[in-house]
C-alpha positions as CSV (number, residue, x, y, z in Angstrom):
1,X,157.1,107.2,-52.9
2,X,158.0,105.6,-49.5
3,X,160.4,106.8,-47.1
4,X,161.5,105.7,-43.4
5,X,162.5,108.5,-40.8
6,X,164.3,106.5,-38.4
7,X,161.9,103.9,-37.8
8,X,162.1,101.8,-34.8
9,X,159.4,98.8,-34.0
10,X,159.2,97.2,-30.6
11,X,156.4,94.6,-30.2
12,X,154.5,94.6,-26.4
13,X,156.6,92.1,-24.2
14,X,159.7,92.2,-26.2
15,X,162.9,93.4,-25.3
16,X,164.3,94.5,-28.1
17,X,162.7,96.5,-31.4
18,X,162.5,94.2,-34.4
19,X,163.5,96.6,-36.4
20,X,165.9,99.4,-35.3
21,X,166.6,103.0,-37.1
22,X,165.5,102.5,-40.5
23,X,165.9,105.3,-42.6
24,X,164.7,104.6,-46.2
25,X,163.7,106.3,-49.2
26,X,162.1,104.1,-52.5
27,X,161.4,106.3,-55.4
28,X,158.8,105.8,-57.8
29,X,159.1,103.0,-60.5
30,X,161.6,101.3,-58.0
31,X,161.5,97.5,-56.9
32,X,163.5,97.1,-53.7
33,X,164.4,93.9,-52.2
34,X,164.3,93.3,-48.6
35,X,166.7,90.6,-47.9
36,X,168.2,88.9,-44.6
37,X,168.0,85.6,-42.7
38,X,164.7,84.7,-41.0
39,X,163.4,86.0,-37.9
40,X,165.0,89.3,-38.9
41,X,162.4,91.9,-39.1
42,X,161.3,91.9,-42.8
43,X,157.7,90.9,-42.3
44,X,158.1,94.1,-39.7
45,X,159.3,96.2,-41.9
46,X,156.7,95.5,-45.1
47,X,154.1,95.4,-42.7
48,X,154.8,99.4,-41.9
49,X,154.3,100.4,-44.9
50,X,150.7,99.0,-45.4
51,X,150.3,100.5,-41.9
52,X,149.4,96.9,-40.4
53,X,152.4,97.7,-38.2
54,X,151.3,99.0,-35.4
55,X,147.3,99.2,-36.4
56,X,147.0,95.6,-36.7
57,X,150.0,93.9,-35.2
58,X,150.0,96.3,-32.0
59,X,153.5,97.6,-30.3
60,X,154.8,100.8,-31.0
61,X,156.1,102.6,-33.8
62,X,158.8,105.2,-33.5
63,X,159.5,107.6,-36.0
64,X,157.8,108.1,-39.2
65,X,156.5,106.4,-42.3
66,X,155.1,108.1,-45.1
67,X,153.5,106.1,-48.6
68,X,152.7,109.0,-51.4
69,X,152.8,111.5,-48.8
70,X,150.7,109.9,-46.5
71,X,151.5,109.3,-42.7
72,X,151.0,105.6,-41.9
73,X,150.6,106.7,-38.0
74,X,147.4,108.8,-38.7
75,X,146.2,106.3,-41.6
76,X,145.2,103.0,-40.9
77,X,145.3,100.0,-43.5
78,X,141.9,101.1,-44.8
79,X,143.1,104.3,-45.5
80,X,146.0,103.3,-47.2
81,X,143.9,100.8,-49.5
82,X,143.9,102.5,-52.8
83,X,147.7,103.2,-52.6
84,X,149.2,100.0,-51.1
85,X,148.4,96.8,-52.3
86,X,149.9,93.8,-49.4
87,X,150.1,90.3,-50.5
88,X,151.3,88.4,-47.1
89,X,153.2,85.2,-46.5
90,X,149.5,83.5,-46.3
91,X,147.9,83.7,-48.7
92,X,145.0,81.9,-47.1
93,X,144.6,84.8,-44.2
94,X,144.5,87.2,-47.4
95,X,141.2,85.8,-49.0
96,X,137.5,86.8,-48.3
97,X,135.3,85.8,-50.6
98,X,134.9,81.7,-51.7
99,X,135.3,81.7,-55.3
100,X,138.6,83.0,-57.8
101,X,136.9,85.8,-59.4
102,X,135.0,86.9,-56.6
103,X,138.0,87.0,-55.0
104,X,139.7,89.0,-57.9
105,X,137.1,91.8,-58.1
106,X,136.6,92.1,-54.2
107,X,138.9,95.0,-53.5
108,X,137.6,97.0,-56.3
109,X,134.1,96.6,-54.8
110,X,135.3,98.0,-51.9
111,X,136.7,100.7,-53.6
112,X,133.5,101.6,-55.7
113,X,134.5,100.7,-59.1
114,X,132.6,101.2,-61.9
115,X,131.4,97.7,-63.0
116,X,132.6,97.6,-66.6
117,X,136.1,98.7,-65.6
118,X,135.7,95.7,-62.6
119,X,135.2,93.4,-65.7
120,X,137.7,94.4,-67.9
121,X,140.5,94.4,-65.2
122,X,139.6,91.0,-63.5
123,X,139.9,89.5,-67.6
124,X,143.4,91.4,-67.3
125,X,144.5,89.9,-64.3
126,X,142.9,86.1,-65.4
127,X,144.9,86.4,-68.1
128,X,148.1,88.1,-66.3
129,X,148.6,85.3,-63.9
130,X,147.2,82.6,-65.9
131,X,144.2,81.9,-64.0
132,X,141.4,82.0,-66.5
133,X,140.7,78.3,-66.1
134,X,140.1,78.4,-62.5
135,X,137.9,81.2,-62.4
136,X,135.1,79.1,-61.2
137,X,137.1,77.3,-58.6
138,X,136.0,77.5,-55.0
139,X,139.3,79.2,-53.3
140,X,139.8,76.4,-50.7
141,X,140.1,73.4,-53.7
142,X,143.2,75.3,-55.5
143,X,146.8,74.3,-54.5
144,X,148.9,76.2,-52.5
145,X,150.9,77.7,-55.3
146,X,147.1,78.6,-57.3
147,X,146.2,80.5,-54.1
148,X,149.4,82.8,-53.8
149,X,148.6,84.0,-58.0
150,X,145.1,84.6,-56.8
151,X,146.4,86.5,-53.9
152,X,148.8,88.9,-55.9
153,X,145.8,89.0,-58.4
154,X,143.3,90.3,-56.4
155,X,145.9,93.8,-55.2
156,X,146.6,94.1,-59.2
157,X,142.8,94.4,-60.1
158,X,143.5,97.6,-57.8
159,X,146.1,99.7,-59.9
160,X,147.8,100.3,-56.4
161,X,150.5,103.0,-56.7
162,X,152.6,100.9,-54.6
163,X,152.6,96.8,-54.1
164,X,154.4,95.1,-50.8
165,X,154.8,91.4,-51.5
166,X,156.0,89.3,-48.5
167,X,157.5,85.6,-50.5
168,X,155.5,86.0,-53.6
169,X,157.3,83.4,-55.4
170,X,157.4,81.1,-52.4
171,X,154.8,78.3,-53.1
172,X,154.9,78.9,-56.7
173,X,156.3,76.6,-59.4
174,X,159.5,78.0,-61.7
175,X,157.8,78.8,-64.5
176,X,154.8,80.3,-62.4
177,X,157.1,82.4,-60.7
178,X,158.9,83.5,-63.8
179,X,155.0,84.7,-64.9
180,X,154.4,86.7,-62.1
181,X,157.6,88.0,-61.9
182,X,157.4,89.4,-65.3
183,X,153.8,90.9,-64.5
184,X,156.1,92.9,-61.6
185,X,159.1,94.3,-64.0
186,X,155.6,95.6,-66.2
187,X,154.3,97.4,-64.0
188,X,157.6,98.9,-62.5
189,X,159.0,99.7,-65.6
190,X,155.3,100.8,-67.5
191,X,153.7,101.9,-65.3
192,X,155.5,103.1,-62.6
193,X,154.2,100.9,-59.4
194,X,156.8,100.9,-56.7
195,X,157.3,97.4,-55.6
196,X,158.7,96.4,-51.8
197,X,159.0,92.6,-52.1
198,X,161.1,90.6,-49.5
199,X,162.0,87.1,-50.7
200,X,164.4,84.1,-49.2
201,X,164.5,82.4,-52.9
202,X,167.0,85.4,-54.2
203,X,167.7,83.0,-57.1
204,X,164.6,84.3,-58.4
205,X,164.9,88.0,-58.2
206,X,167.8,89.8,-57.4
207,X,168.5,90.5,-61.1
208,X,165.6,92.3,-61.2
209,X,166.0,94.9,-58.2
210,X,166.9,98.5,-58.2
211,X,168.4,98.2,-54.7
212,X,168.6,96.0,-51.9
213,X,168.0,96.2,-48.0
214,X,169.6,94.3,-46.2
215,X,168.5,92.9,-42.5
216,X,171.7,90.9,-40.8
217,X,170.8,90.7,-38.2
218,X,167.4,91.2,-35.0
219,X,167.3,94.9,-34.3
220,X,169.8,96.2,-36.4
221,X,169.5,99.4,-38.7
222,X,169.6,98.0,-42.5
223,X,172.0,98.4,-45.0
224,X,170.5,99.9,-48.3
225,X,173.1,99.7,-51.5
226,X,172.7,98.1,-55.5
227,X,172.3,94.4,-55.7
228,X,175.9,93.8,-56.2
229,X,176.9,95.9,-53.6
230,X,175.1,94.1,-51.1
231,X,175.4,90.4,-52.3
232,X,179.1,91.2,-52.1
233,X,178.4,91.1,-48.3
234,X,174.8,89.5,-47.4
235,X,174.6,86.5,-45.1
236,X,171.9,85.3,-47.7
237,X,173.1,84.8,-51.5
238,X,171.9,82.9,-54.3
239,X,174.1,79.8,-55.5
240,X,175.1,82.4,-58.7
241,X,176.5,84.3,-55.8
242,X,178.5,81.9,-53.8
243,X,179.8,80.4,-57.3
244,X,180.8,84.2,-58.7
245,X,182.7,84.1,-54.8
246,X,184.0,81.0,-54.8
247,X,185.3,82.3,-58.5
248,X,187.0,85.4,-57.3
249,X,184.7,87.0,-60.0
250,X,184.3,90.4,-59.4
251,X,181.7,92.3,-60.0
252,X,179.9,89.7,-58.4
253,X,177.1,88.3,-61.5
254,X,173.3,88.5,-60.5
255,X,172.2,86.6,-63.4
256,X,172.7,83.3,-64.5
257,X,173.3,85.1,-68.1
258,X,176.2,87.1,-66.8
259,X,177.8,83.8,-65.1
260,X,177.9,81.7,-68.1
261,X,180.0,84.9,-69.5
262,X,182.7,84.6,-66.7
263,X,182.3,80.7,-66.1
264,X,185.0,79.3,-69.1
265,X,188.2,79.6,-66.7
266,X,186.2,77.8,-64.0
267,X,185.2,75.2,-66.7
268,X,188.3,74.3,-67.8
269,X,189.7,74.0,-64.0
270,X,186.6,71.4,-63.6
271,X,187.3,69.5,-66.7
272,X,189.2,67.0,-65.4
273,X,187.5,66.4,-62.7
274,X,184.1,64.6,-62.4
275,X,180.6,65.4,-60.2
276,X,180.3,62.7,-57.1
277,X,177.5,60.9,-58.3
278,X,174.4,59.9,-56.1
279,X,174.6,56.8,-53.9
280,X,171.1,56.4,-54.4
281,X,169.4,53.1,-53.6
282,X,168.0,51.7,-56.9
283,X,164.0,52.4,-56.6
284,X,163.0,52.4,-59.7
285,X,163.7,48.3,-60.7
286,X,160.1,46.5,-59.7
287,X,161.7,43.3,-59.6
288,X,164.1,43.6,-56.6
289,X,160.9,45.1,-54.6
290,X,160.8,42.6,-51.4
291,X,163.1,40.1,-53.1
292,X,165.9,41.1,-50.8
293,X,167.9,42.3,-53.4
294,X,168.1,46.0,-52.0
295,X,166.6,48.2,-49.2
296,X,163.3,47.6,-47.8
297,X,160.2,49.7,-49.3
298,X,158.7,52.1,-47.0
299,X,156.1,53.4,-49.4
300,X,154.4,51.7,-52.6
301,X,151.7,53.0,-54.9
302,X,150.7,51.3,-57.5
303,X,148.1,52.5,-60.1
304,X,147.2,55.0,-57.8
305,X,144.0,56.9,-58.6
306,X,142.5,59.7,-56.4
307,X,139.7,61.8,-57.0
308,X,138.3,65.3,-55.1
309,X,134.9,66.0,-55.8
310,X,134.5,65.2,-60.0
311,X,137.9,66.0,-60.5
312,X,140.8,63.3,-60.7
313,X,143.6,64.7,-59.2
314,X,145.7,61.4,-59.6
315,X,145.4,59.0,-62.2
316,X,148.0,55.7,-62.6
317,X,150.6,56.7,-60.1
318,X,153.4,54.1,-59.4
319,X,155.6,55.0,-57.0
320,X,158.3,53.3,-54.8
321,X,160.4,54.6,-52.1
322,X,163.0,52.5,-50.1
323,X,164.7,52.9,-46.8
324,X,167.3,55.3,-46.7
325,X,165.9,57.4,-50.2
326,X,165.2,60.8,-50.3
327,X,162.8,61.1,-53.0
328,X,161.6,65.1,-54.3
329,X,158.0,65.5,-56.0
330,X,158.3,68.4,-58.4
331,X,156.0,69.6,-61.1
332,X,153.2,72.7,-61.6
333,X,151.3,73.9,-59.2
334,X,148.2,71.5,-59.3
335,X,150.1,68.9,-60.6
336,X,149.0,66.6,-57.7
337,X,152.1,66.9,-55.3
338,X,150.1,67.7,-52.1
339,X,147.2,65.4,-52.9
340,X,149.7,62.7,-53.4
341,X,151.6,63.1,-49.9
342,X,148.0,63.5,-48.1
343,X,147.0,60.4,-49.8
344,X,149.6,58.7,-48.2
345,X,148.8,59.6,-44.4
346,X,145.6,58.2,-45.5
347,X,143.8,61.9,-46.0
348,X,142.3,60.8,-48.8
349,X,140.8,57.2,-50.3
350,X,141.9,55.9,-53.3
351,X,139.6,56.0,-56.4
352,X,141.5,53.0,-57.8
353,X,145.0,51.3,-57.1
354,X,146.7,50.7,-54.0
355,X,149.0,52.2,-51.6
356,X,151.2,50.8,-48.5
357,X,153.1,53.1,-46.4
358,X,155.4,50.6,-43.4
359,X,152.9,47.9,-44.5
360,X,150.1,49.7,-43.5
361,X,147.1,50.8,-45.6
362,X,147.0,54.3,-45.0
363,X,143.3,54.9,-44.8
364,X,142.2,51.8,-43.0
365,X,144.6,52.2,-40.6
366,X,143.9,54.4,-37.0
367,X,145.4,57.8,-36.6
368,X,147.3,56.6,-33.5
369,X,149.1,53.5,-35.0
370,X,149.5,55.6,-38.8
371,X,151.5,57.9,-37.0
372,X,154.3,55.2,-35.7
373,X,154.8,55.0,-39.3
374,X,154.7,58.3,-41.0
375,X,155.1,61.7,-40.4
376,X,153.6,64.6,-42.7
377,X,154.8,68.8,-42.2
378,X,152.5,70.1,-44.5
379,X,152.4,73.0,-46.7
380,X,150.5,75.1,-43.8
381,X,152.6,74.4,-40.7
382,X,150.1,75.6,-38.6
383,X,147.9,73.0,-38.9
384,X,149.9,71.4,-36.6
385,X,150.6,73.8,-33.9
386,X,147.5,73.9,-31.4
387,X,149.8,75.2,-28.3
388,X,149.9,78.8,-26.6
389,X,153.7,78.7,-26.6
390,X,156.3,77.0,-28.9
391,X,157.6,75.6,-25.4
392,X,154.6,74.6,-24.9
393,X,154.5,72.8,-28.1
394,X,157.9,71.2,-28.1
395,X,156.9,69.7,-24.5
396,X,154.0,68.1,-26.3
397,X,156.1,67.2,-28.9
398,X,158.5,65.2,-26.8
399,X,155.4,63.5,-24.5
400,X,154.0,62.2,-27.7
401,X,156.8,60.7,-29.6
402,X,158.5,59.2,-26.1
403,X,161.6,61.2,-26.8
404,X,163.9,62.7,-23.9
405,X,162.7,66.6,-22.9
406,X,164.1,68.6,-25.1
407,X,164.6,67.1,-27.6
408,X,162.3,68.8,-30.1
409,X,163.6,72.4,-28.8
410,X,167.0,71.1,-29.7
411,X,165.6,70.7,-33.3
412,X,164.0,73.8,-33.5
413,X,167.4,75.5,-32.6
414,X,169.3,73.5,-34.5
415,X,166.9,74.3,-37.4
416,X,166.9,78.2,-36.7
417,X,168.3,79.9,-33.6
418,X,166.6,82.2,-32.2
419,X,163.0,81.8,-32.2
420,X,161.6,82.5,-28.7
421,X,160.5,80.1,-26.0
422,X,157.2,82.2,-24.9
423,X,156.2,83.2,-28.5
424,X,153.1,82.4,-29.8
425,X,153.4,80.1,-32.7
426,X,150.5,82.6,-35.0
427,X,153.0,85.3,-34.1
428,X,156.3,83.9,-35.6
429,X,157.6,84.2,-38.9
430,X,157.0,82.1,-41.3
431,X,159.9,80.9,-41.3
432,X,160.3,80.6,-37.8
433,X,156.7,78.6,-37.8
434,X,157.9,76.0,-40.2
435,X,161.2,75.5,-38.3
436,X,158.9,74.3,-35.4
437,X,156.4,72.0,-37.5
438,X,159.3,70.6,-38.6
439,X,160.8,69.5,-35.9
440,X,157.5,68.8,-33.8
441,X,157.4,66.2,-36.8
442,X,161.2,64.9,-36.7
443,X,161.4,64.8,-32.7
444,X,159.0,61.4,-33.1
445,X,161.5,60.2,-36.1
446,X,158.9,58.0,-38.2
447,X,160.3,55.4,-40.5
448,X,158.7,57.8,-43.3
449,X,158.4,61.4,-43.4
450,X,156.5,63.2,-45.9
451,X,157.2,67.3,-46.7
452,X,155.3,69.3,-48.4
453,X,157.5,72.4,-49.7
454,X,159.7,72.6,-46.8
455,X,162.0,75.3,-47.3
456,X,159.2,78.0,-47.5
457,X,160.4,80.9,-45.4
458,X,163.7,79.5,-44.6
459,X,166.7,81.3,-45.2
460,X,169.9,79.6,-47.0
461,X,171.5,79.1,-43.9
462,X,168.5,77.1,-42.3
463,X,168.2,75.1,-45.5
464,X,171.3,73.8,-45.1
465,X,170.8,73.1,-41.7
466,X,167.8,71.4,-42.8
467,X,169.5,69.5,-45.7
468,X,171.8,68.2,-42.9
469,X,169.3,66.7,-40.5
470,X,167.5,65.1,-43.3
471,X,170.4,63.3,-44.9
472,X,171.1,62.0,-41.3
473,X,167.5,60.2,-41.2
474,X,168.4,59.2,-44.4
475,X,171.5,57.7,-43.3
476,X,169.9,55.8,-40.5
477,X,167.3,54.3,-43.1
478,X,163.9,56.7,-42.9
479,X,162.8,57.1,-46.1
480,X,162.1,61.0,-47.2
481,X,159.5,62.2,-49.5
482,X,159.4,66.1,-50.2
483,X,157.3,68.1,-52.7
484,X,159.1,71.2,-53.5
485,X,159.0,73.6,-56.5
486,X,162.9,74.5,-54.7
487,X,164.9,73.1,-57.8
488,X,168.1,74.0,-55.5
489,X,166.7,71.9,-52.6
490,X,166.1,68.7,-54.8
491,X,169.7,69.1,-56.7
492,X,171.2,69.2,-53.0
493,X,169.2,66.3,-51.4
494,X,167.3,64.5,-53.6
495,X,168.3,60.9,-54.7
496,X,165.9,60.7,-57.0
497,X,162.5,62.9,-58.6
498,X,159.7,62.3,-59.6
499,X,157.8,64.7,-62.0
500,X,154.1,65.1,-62.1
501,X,151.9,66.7,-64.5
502,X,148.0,66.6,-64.5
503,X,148.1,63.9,-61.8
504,X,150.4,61.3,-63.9
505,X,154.6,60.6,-63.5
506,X,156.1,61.9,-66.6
507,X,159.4,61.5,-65.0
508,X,161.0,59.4,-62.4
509,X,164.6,58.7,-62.4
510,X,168.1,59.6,-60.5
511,X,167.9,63.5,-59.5
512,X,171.0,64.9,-61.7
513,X,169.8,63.1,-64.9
514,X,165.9,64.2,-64.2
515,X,166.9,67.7,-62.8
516,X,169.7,68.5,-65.7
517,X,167.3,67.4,-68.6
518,X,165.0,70.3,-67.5
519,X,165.5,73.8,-68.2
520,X,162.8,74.5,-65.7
521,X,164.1,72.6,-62.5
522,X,167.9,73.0,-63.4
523,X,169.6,74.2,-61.0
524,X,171.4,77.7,-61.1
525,X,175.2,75.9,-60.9
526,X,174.1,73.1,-63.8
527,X,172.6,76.2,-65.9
528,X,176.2,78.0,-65.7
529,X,178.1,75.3,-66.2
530,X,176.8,72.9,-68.5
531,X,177.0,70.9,-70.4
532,X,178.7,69.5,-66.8
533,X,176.5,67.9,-64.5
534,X,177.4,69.9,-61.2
535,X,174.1,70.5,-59.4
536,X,175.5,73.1,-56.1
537,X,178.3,75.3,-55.4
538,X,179.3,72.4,-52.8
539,X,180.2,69.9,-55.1
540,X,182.7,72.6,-57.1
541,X,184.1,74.0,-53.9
542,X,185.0,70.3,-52.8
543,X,186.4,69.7,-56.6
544,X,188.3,72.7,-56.4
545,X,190.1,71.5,-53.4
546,X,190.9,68.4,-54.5
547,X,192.8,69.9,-57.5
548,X,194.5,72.7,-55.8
C-alpha cells in the first residue's frame, strides 16, 4: 500500500537530508509505528506520504514514494485526498470550517459526497470519537484534547485507504486516547486501512503495531523490524520496556498484560523493600496557610468560579500551592485544566471566588509586573514565539528576564540538543518548538510557573531532562503547576494532583495515593506491580541496587 525507494529529503539551506535512504514497504491492513527521539525526521517522513513533502514543505525529494500505486512526485496533496487521510501535530492548522460538524463533513464536500451518505458517516464518526455533544461547538471554544478527536474525525468521515497520524494521542486524556485508539485497531483489522502513526507516548501503542521504524538518529536510514525487535534496541521505550530490561525479561513485554505475567520474581525481590515516599510540602491543611507553620503559598484559589460565554467552566475550585510544590492538574479533556492555569495569569475574570498568585490579583494586575511573578508555556508554544530565528528568540529571552546571554540557549540545549540556531521557530518540530517555549519561559525563573501539557512532542530522553530542571526550581522554592494527561510525567514529578471533572476538584491529595487509586492515571510500573506503590522504573532500579 505504501512503499519507499530509497528516499532521501533535504530541506533548502540545510546541510544534511532529514531523512536519508529509506526504503519501506507497509502492506495493506498494516499499522506501522514510526518511532525515534525528536528532531529526527518523523514529521518528514509522514509528511511524504501525504505528498506535503516536498509540495508543501519545499526541498527536494530523492527517490520514490508511491501510496496505492500512486507517485507522490507527480501527485500533489489534492490528488492524494481520497487515499490519504493526514492528521498533523496541530490540530488547529488542520481545521477550516468554524463549527464541529461542519468540520466533520468538510472533506466529504470536497470530495462530492452524496448528502445522505455525508449524514450517516458524520453520526458514525460523532459517535466514534465521542463527540456528539459538541457538535454545535464553535471549533476555537473546545480544548486542546476536543480539537485533536475532531481532527482525526474529520479524515474518518473520508473512508481513506490509508491514514497518517502525526501524535494522535498527544493532547488527549487516557481514556480518550484508549477510544480513539480502538477506532484505529477497527479499521486496520475490519476494514483494512493502512495506518502510519508516529507517536513519542509509546506507552500507548506499541502493543498495537505490526512493525516499527525506527529513526535514531538526523539523517540516518531507519531500521524497520516487529515491535519487540526494535524496542530491544530503540533509544525511545516505554516504562514496560525499560522495567522488562531492567528485568533481564526476554522477549521483551509490549503490554502491561504480558508484564504482570513475568513480574512475580521481580515482586518478591521488591518485597522487602519500600517505595521512597514524597517529600511533599503539606498543601492541602488550610490552617497552616500564612501561619508560618510551612512554606509560603504562591498560589491560592478559593471558591473559584469562571465562566466562558454561558458556560461555566469552573465552579468552587480551592486550590493551594506552596513554595517548593510541584503540583499536576489531570482530568478529561474539558475538564477545566487550561481554563484554570489561564485564569491564573489573569486570562480570564473570575465569575465568583478569589484567586492570588505572589500576592497579586492576577487580573487587576499589569502584564509587565504579573510577569515578575508567573510564567505560563501554554498548550500552543507558539503563541509565544514572535521571532524570525530561535536565536533570535533566546536573545529576547535573556533581554527580558535580565539573565546573562545565553542563558536561554543553554536551556534549550539542555532541554533538546540539536535544534538549530537560524531555524525558524514555525519550521521546528513540535517537539523542538516546545523545547524553546519552555525555556524562553524558565530563562526569566518566575517564583511560579504554570504548564500546560508540557511533554507534548518530547521524547523520553527530553522528559527527563525536563523532569530534571523542574525539580531544580522546585528545589530552590518556585512553585510548579502542570496540566498534563502524561500519567508517567505526574508519577515522576508531581508532589501532589489534583483531579478535575466538569470544572470541580474531585481529588486532591499526595501524587502516589491519588495516582495509584486510578486505573486511568496509574502509571505503567504501579499497574505491573501492584498492589506495590512503585510509580517509575527509577525508583525500582535504585531499590534493586540497594539490595544487590
Amino acid at each position: 500500500m505504501i512503499r519507499f525507494e530509497d528516499v532521501t529529503v533535504t530541506y533548502e539551506g540545510a546541510t544534511e537530508p532529514a531523512v536519508r535512504g529509506v526504503g519501506l514497504d507497509i502492506p495493506e491492513g498494516e499499522l506501522c509505528l514510526v518511532v525515534g527521539p525528536s528532531g529526527v525526521g518523523k514529521s518528514t517522513l509522514l509528511g511524504a506520504v501525504s505528498g506535503l513533502v516536498p509540495h508543501f514543505t519545499g526541498g527536494l525529494l530523492r527517490g520514490r514514494v508511491t501510496v496505492a500505486g500512486r507517485d507522490t512526485r507527480t501527485h500533489r496533496p489534492r490528488e492524494l485526498a481520497d487515499v490519504v487521510g493526514t492528521v498533523g501535530q496541530d490540530p488547529l492548522s488542520h481545521f477550516v470550517t468554524d463549527t464541529v460538524e461542519d468540520e466533520l463533513a468538510y472533506g466529504m464536500e470536497s470530495l462530492g459526497v452524496a448528502p445522505d451518505t455525508m449524514r450517516r458517516r458524520v453520526e458514525e464518526t460523532l459517535d466514534l470519537l465521542g463527540l456528539a455533544e459538541l457538535r454545535d461547538r464553535p471549533i476555537a471554544s473546545l480544548s486542546g484534547g476536543q480539537q485533536q478527536r475532531v481532527a482525526i474525525g474529520s479524515v474518518l468521515t473520508v473512508h481513506p485507504k490509508v491514514l497518517v497520524l502525526d501524535e494522535p494521542t498527544s493532547a488527549l486524556d487516557p481514556g480518550a486516547a484508549e477510544e480513539v485508539l480502538a477506532v484505529l485497531q477497527r479499521l486496520v483489522h475490519d476494514l483494512g486501512t493502512t495506518v502510519l502513526m508516529a507517536e513519542h507516548r509509546l506507552e500507548r501503542v506499541v502493543q498495537y503495531a505490526d512493525q516499527v521504524v525506527l529513526l535514531s538518529a538526523p539523517g540516518e536510514p531507519p531500521v524497520v523490524g516487529t515491535p519487540a525487535e526494535m524496542m530491544a534496541v530503540s533509544p525511545v521505550h516505554p516504562p514496560v520496556v525499560g522495567l522488562g530490561r531492567l528485568a533481564g525479561w526476554s522477549p521483551l513485554p509490549l503490554s502491561v498484560r504480558d508484564a504482570r505475567r513475568r513480574a512475580g520474581a521481580l515482586r518478591e525481590r521488591l518485597a522487602a523493600c519500600t517505595p521512597p515516599a514524597a517529600a511533599a510540602v503539606d498543601a492541602t491543611d488550610p490552617s497552616s496557610a500564612g501561619s508560618g507553620n510551612g512554606p509560603e503559598p504562591l498560589v491560592r484559589a478559593e471558591r473559584l468560579a469562571v465562566r466562558r460565554g454561558r458556560a461555566e467552566v469552573l465552579r468552587g475550585v480551592d486550590l493551594t500551592v506552596r513554595a517548593g510544590e510541584t503540583v499536576a492538574l489531570m482530568g478529561r479533556n474539558g475538564a477545566g485544566k487550561s481554563t484554570l492555569l489561564s485564569t491564573l495569569v489573569g486570562l480570564h475574570a473570575p465569575a465568583a471566588g478569589t484567586v492570588e498568585v505572589g500576592g497579586a490579583v492576577p487580573h487587576r494586575t499589569r502584564p509587565a509586573a504579573l510577569v515578575r511573578r508567573v510564567g505560563l508555556v501554554p498548550q500552543e508554544p507558539r503563541d509565544l514565539l514572535y521571532a524570525d530565528t530561535v536565536a533570535a528568540e533566546c536573545t529576547a529571552a535573556d533581554r527580558d528576564a535580565g539573565a546573562a546571554p545565553g542563558s536561554c540557549r543553554a536551556l534549550v540545549a539542555g532541554l533538546l540538543p540539536g535544534v538549530p540556531d537560524d531555524a525558524h521557530p514555525r519550521d521546528l518540530s513540535e517537539g523542538q518548538r516546545l523545547a524553546l517555549a519552555l525555556a524562553v519561559v524558565l530563562t526569566a525563573r518566575p517564583p511560579v510557573l504554570l504548564l500546560d501539557e508540557p511533554t507534548r512532542g518530547l521524547d523520553y530522553a527530553a522528559k527527563s531532562r525536563l523532569v530534571a530542571h523542574l525539580r531544580g526550581l522546585a528545589a530552590a522554592g518556585h512553585a510548579i503547576v502542570l496540566a498534563t494527561h502524561d500519567v508517567e510525567l505526574a508519577a515522576d514529578l508531581a508532589d501532589r494532583v489534583v483531579i478535575l471533572a466538569d470544572g470541580e476538584v474531585v481529588a486532591d491529595g499526595p501524587a502516589a495515593e491519588v495516582v495509584l487509586s486510578s486505573p486511568a492515571f496509574a502509571p505503567q510500573v504501579a499497574k505491573i506491580l501492584a498492589p506495590a506503590p512503585w510509580l517509575t522504573v527509577g525508583q525500582v532500579a535504585r531499590a534493586l541496587e540497594a539490595v544487590s
